[in-house]
Residue frames as qw, qx, qy, qz and C-alpha x, y, z in Angstrom:
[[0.789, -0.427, 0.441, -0.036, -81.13, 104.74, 42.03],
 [0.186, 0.481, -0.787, -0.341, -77.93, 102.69, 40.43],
 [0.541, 0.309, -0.778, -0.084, -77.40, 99.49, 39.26],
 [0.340, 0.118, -0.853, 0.377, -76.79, 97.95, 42.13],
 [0.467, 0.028, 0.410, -0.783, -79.82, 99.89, 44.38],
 [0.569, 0.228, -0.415, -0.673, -81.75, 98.35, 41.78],
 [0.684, 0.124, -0.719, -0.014, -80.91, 94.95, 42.41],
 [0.073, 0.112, -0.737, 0.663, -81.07, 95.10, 45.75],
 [0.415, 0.136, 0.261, -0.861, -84.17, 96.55, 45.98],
 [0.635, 0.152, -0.584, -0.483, -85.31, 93.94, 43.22],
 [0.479, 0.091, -0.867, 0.103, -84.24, 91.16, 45.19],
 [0.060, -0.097, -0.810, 0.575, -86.27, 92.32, 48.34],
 [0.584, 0.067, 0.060, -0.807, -89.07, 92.71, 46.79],
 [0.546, 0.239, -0.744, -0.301, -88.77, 89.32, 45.14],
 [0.331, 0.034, -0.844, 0.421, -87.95, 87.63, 48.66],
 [0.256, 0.155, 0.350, -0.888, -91.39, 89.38, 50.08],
 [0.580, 0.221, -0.297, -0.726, -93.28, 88.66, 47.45],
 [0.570, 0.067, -0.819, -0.022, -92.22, 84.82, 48.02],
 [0.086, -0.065, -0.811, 0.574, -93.25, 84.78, 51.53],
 [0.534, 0.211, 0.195, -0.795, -96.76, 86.55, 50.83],
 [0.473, 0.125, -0.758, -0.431, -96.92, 83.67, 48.26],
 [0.381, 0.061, -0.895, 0.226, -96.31, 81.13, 50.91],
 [0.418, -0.673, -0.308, -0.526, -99.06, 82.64, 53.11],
 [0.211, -0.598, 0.523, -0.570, -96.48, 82.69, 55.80],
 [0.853, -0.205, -0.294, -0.379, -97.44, 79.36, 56.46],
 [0.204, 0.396, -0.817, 0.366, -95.82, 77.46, 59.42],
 [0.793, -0.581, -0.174, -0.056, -97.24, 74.51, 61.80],
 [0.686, -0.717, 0.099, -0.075, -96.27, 74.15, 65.54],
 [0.883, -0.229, 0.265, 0.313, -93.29, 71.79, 64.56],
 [0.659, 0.457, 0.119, 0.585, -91.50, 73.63, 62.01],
 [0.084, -0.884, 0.110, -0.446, -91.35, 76.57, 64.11],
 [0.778, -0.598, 0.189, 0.038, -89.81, 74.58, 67.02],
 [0.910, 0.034, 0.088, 0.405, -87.17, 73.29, 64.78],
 [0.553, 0.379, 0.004, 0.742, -85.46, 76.50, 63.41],
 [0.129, -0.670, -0.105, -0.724, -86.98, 78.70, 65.64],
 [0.561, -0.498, -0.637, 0.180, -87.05, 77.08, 69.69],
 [0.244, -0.268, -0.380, 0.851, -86.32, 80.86, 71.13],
 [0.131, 0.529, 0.571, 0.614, -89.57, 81.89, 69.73],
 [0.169, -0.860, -0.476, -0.073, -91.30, 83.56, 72.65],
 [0.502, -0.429, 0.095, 0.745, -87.77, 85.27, 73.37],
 [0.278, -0.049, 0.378, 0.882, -87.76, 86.62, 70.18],
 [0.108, -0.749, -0.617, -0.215, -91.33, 87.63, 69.95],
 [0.275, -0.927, -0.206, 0.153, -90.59, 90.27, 72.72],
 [0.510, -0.254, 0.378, 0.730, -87.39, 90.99, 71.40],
 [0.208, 0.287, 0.590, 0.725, -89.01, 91.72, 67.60],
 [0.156, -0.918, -0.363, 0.034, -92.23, 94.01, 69.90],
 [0.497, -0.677, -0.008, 0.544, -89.16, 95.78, 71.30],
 [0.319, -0.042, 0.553, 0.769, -87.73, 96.68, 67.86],
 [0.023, 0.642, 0.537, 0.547, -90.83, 97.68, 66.42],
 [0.183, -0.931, -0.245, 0.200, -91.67, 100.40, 68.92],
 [0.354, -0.598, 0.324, 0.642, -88.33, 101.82, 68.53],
 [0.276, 0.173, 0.638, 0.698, -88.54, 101.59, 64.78],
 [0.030, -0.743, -0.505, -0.438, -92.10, 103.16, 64.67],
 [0.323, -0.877, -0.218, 0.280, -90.98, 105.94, 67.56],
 [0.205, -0.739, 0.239, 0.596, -87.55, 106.57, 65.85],
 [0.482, -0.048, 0.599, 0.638, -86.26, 104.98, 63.00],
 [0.412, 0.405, 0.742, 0.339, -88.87, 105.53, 60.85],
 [0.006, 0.964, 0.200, -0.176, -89.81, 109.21, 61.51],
 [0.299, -0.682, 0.408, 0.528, -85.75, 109.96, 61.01],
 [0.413, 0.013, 0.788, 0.456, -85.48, 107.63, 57.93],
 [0.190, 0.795, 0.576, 0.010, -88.81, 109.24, 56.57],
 [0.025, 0.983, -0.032, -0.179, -87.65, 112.82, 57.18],
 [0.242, -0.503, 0.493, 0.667, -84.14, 111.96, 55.48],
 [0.390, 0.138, 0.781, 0.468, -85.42, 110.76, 52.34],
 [0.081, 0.908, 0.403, -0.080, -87.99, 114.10, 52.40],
 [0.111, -0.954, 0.144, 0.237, -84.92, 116.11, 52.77],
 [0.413, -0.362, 0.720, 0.425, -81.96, 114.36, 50.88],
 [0.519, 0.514, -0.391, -0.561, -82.12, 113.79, 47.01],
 [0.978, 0.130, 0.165, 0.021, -82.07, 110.08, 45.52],
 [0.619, 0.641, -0.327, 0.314, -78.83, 111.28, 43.83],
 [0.064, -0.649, 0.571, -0.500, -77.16, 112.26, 47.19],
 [0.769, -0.282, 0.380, -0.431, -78.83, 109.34, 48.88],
 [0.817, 0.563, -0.028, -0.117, -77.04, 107.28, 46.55],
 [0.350, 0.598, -0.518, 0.502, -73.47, 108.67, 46.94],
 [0.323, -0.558, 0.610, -0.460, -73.92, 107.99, 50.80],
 [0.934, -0.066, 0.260, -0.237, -75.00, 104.33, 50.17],
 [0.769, 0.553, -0.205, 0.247, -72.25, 103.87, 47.57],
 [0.102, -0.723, 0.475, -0.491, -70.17, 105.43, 50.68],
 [0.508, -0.406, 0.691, -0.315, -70.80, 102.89, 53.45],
 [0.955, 0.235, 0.177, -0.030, -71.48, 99.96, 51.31],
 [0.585, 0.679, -0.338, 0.286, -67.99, 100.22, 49.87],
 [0.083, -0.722, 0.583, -0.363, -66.50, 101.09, 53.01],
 [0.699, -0.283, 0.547, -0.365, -67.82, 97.57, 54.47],
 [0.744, 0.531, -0.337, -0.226, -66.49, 95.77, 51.24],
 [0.117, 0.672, -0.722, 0.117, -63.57, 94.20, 52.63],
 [0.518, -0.083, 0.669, -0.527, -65.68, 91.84, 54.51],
 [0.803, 0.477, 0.059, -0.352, -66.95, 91.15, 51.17],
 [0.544, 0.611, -0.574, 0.029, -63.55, 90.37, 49.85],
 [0.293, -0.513, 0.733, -0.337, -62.38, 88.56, 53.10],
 [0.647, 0.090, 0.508, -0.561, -65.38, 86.40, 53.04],
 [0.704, 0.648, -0.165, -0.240, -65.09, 85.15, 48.99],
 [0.308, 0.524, -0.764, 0.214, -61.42, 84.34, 49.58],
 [0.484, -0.125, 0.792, -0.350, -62.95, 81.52, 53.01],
 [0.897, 0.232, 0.307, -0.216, -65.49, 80.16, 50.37],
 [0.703, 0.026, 0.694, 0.155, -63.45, 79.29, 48.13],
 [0.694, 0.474, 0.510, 0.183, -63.65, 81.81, 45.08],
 [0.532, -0.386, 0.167, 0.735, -60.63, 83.00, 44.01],
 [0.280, 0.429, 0.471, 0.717, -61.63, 84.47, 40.77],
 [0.177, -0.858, -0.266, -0.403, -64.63, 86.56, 42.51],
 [0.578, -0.663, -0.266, 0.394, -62.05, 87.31, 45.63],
 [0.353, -0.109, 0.279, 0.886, -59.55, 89.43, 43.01],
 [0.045, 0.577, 0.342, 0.741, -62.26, 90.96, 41.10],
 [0.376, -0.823, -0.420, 0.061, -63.64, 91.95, 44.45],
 [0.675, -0.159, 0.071, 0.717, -60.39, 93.23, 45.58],
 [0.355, 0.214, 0.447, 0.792, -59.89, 94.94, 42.52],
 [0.168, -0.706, -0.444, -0.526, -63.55, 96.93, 43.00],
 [0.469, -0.846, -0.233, 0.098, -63.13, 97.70, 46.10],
 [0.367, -0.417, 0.073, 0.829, -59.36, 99.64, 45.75],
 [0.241, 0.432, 0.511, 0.703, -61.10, 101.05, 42.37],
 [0.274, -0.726, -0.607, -0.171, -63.95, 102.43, 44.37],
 [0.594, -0.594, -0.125, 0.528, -61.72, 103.63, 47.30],
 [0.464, -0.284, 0.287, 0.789, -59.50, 105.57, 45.02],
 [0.098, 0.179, 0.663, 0.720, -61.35, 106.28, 41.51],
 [0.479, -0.647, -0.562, -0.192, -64.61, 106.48, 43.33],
 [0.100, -0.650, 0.050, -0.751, -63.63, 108.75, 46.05],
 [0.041, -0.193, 0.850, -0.488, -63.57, 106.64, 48.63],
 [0.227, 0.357, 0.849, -0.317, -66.73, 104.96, 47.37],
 [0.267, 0.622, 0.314, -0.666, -69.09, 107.85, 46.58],
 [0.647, 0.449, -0.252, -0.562, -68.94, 106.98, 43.01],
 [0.850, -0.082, 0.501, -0.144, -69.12, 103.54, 41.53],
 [0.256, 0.690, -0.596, -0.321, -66.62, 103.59, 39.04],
 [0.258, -0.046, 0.961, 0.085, -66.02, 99.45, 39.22],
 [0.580, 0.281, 0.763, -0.043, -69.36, 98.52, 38.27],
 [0.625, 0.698, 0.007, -0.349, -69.24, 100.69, 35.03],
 [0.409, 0.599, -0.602, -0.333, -66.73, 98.32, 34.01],
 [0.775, 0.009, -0.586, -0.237, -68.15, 95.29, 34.56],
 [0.209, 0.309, -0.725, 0.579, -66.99, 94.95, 38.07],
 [0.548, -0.535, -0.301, -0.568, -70.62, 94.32, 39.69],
 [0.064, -0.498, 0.672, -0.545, -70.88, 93.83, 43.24],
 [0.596, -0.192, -0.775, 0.087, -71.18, 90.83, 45.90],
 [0.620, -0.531, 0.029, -0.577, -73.08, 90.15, 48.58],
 [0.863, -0.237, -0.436, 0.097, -71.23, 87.63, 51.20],
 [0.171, -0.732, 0.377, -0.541, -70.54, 87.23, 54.76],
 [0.208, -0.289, 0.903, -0.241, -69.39, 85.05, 57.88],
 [0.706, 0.164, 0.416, -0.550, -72.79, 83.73, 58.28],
 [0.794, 0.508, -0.090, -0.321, -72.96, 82.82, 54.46],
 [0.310, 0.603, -0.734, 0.047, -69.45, 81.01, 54.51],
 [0.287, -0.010, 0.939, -0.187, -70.70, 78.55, 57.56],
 [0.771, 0.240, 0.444, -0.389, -73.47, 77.92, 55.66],
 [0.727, 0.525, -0.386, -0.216, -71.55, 77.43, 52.42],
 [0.091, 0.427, -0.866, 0.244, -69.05, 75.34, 54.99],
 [0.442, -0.163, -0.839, -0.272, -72.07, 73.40, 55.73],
 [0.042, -0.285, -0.644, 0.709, -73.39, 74.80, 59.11],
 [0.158, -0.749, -0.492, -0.414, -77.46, 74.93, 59.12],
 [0.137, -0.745, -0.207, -0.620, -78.95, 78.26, 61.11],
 [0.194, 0.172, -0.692, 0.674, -79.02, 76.80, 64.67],
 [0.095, -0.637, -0.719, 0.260, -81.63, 78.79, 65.74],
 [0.121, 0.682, 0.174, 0.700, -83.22, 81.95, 64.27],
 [0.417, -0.468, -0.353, 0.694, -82.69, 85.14, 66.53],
 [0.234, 0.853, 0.071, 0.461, -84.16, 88.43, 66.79],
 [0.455, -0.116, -0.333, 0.817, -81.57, 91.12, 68.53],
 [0.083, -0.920, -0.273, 0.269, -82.50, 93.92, 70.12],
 [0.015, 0.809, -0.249, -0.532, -81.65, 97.05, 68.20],
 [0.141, -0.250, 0.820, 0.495, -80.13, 94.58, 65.62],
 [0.839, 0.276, 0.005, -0.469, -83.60, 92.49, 64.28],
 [0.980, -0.009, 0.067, -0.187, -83.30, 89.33, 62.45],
 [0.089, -0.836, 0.533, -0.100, -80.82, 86.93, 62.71],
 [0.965, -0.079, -0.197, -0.154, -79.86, 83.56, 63.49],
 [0.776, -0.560, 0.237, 0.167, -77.19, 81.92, 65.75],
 [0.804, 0.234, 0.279, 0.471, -74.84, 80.72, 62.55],
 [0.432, 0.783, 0.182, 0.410, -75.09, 84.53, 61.31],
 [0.339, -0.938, -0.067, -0.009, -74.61, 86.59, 64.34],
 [0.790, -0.366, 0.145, 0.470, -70.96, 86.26, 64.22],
 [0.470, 0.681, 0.195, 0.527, -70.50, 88.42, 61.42],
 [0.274, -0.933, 0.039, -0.231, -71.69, 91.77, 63.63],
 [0.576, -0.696, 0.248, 0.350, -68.33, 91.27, 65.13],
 [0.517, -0.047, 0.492, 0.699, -66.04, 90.42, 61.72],
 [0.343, 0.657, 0.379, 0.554, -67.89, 92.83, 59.63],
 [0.351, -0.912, -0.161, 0.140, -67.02, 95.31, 62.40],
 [0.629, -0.485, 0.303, 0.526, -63.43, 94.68, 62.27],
 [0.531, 0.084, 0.559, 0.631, -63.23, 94.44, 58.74],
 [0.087, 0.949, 0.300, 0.046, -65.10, 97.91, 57.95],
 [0.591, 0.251, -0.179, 0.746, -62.25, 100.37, 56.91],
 [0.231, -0.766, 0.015, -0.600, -64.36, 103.18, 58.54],
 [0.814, -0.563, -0.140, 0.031, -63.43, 101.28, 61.79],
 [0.771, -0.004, 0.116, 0.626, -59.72, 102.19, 60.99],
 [0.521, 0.364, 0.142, 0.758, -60.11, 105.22, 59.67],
 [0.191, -0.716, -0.144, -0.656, -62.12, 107.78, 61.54],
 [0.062, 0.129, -0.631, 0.762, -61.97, 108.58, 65.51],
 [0.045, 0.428, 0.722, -0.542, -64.44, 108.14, 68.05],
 [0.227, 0.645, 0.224, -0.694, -66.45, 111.92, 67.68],
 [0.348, 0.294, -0.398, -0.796, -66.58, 111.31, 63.97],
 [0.221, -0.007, -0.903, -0.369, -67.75, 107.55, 63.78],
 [0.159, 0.343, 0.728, -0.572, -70.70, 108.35, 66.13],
 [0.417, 0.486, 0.036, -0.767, -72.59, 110.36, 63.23],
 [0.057, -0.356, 0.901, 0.240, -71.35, 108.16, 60.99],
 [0.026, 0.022, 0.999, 0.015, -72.52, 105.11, 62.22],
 [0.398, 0.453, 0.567, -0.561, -76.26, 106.77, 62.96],
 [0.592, 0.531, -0.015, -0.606, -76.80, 108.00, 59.38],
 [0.365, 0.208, -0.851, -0.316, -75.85, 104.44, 57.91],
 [0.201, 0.248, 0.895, -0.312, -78.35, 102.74, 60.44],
 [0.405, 0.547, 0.191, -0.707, -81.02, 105.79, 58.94],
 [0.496, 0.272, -0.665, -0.487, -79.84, 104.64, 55.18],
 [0.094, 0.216, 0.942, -0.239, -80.28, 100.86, 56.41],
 [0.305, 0.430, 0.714, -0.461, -84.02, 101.92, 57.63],
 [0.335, 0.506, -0.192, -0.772, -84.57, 104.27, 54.22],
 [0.171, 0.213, -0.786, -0.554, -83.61, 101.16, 51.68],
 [0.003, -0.194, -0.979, 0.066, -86.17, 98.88, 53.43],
 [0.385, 0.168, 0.116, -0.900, -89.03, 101.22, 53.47],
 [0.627, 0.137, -0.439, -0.629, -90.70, 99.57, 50.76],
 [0.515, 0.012, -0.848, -0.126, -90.40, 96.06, 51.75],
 [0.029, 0.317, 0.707, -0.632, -91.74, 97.02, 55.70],
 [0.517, 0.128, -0.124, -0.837, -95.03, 98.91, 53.83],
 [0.721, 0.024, -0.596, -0.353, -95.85, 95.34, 52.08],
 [0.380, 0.009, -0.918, 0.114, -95.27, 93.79, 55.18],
 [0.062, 0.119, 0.578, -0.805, -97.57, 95.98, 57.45],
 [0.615, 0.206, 0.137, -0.748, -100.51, 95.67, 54.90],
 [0.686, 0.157, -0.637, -0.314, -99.97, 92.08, 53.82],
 [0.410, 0.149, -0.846, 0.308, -99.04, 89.81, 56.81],
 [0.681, -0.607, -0.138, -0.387, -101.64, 88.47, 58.99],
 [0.717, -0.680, 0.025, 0.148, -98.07, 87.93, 61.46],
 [0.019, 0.994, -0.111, 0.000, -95.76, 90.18, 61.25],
 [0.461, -0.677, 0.569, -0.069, -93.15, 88.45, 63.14],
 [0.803, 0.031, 0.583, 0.122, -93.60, 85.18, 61.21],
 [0.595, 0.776, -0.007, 0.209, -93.43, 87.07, 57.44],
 [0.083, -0.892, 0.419, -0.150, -90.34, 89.05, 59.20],
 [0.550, -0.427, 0.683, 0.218, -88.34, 85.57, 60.24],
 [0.811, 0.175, 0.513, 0.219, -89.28, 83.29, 57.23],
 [0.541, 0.824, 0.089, 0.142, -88.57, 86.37, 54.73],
 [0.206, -0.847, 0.490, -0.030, -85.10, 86.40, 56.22],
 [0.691, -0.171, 0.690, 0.133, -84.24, 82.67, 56.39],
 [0.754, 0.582, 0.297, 0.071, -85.45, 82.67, 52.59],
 [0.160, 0.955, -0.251, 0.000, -82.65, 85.52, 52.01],
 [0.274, -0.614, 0.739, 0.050, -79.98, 84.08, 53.62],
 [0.662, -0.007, 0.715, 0.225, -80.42, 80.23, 51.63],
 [0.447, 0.878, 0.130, -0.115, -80.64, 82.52, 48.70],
 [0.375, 0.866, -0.317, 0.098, -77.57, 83.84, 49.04],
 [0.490, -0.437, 0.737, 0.161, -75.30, 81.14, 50.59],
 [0.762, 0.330, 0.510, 0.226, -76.65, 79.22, 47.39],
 [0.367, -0.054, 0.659, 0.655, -76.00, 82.01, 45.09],
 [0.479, 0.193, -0.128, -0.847, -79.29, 82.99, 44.02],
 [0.433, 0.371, -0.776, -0.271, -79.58, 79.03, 43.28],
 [0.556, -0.279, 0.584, -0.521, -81.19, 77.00, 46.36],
 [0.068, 0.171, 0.980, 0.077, -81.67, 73.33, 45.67],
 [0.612, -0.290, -0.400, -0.617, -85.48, 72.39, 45.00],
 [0.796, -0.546, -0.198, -0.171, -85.44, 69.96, 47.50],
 [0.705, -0.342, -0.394, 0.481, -84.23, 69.85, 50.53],
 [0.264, 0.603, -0.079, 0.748, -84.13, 73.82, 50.70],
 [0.391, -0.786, 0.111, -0.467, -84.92, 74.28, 54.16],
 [0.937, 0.110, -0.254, 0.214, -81.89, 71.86, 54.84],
 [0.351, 0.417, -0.301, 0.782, -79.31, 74.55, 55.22],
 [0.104, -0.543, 0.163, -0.817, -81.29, 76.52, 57.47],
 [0.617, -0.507, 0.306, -0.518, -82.54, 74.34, 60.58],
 [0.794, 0.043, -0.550, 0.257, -79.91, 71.92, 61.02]]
């Protein structure tokens, strides 16, 4: 795995590891406050799991049996790149011009030097990559969660975020660049990567969480005031952002 898998993969263990901390605790009232579509999303987050434990995971299993780590790599470095722009779009609303050029800058390197992606040629020169989106801009514009949301077919979520799934649609260059009969394969084996990276962090949640559904929202909300701060969340008042 690169650089960057690395970190990723760090950071969701980290963000797991903090919710198993927390013993998933939640009373009656704190669940009403960020959370009032709970029994909705209960059958919403049953509905996902059958489909995850009937398809995803058997497909996502049997690519990562049949696909090297090296090749599995080049096809994450592939659609992560290709959905960069969103990254750059999104940098340039908060407010940070320095990280909106260097984005930029990585993301025509990548395109071009990188093969449309498939190698990471930016971050071996210091170019490392960002993680922001709509969602994370109203919360850096000051908009708490709303209300958390699972989606069918989609999972977690939250009223503030869900806009994205439309701008990170638009702004995807694969959305520009490929026809119909090719983005249909496409789009399936980036949903399979998707289900491959998380492997590890669903395992810890199916033999640690005495509720599934609660570890699965609060280990999401913790992500997202993660990264609208930065990595950086106030001490107090951190659950401020997220159930205004």
């Amino acid at each position: 795995m690169n650089g960057s898998g690395n970190r990723r993969a760090a950071r969701v263990l980290l963000i797991v590891l903090a919710v198993l901390a927390s013993g998933c605790a939640t009373t009656q009232e704190a669940s009403r406050s960020h959370d009032p579509l709970e029994p909705a999303n209960r059958e919403f987050y049953a509905f996902n799991q059958v489909l995850d434990r009937n398809i995803l995971k058997p497909v996502a299993d049997a690519y990562v049996r049949a696909t090297p780590e090296g090749v599995r790599n080049r096809v994450r470095n592939f659609f992560d790149n290709a959905a960069y722009p969103n990254v750059v779009a999104n940098d340039f609303l908060q407010g940070k011009i320095d990280q909106t050029l260097a984005d930029a800058i990585r993301f025509a390197l990548n395109s071009s030097l990188g093969v449309l992606g498939i190698f990471d040629v930016a971050s071996s020169i210091g170019l490392n990559a960002h993680d922001e989106d709509l969602g994370q801009t109203f919360g850096v514009w000051g908009s708490g969660e709303i209300a958390y949301l699972d989606i069918p077919f989609i999972g977690p979520n939250s009223v503030r975020d869900a806009p994205d799934l439309y701008t990170s649609t638009l702004t995807n260059a694969l959305y520009y660049l490929v026809s119909f009969p090719i983005s249909v394969p496409l789009s399936a084996l980036n949903i399979v990567d998707k289900r491959a990276r998380l492997s590890t962090a669903i395992k810890i949640r199916e033999q640690a969480a005495l509720d599934p559904y609660v570890f699965t929202r609060e280990a999401y909300r913790q992500r997202r005031t993660n990264l609208i701060y930065d990595g950086n969340p106030p001490l107090e008042g951190f659950e401020d952002v997220e159930t205004n």
